[in-house]
Phi, psi and omega in degrees: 000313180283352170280351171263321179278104221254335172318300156294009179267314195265334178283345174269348156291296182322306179327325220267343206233028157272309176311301221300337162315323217256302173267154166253175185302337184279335213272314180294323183276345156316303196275324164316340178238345147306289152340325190263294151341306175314297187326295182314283200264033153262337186301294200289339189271352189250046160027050133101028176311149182297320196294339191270351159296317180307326188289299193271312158353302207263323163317294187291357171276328196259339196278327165319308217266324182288330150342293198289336189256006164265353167280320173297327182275333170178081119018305172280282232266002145311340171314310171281341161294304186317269190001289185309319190276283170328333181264332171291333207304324198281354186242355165278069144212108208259056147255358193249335184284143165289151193046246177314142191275359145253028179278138177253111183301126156330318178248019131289335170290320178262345171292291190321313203256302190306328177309294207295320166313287194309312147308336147294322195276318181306280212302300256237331191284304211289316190258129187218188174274019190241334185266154208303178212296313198297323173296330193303315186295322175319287159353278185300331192272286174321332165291334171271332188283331178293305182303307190272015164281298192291003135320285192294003212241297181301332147310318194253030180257148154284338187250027147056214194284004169312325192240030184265092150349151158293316181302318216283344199268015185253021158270083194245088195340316196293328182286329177300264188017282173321301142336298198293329177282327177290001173262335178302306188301330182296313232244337184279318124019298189266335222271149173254319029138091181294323172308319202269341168272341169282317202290326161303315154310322173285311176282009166280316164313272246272336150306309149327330205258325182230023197282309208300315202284351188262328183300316175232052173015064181253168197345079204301341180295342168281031221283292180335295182279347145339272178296351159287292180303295207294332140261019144300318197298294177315301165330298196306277182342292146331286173291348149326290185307288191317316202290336182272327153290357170253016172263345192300000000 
């Protein structure tokens, strides 16, 4: 279709290079790897539904290419990551694990959550309260996609938060969480935007609706409606960012 419209070709570039403003490439592979997490152990919590392999698949693909273009942009502080990510990247398939066909080996679970640590804290150092709205939203579509990853990483363990690090515990939902509502309430507030104040309003329902089970991991049989809201919540979120870079 956009090979015919050569018009819709170029506004949906623009779309895309309006985000990108918004995100940088480190930020974008942040959430492309939150995701993918998600993804990953709802595969393993649904006994093996397809979509959520399609699902993680399509993440860890997109979590690649945003690597790449962030190496391309700075090349030294892309090294540690890169390093790191090629060597976790090859053990995300549980077609490569030995015994249960959805069991995850213990030391792909703590590389996989320590990676997802590290890359939040590099970002959340960078993005302060001082940098524009768009990024603020970025921040936040990412504070949420890190929080409801480590749901499901945590759902689907065996020794459940039992297997939660001094590293790990200084990722601390409740403290995002808190944070993430006080910019919604912040941000509904300044916005003139009427769209962008619906939209902003809807992910505050749909955070509500599932903040208690993602924060203090409760009724992990609730893996679903989880992985439903939080990606309406990323949706919402997103078009928020578009609509307010397409007002700039």
């Amino acid at each position: 279709m956009l090979k015919k419209h050569p018009f819709l070709a170029l506004i949906f570039l623009l779309s895309l290079s309006h985000l990108s403003l918004a995100k940088s490439p480190l930020t974008l592979h942040a959430i492309s790897v939150s995701q993918s997490m998600s993804a990953f152990y709802m595969y393993n919590l649904s006994e093996g539904q397809s979509r959520y392999k399609t699902d993680y698949e399509s993440f860890l693909k997109s979590a690649d290419q945003y690597l790449d273009e962030y190496q391309k942009e700075d090349s030294v502080a892309a090294s540690e990551f890169k390093q790191q990510w090629v060597r976790l990247r090859g053990d995300l398939n549980y077609d490569t694990f030995e015994g249960s066909e959805y069991f995850v080996p213990g030391r792909t679970r703590i590389q996989f959550r320590s990676y997802l640590n590290k890359l939040y804290k590099k970002i959340v150092g960078s993005i302060n309260s001082e940098s524009n709205l768009p990024q603020q939203l970025a921040l936040m579509e990412l504070s949420v996609e890190v929080i409801s990853a480590r749901f499901f990483d945590i759902s689907s363990s065996l020794y459940g938060v039992q297997s939660l690090t001094s590293e790990d515990l200084q990722i601390d939902p409740v403290k995002i969480s808190k944070q993430f509502k006080e910019k919604l309430i912040k941000f509904q507030k300044i916005m003139t935007a009427k769209a962008i104040k619906r939209d902003l309003s809807s992910v505050q329902g749909k955070w509500a609706f599932i903040e208690d089970t993602v924060i203090n991991y409760k009724e992990q049989s609730a893996y679903l409606l989880v992985y439903y809201n939080k990606r309406k919540i990323n949706t919402l979120l997103n078009k928020s960012q578009s609509t307010l870079l397409a007002g700039s």
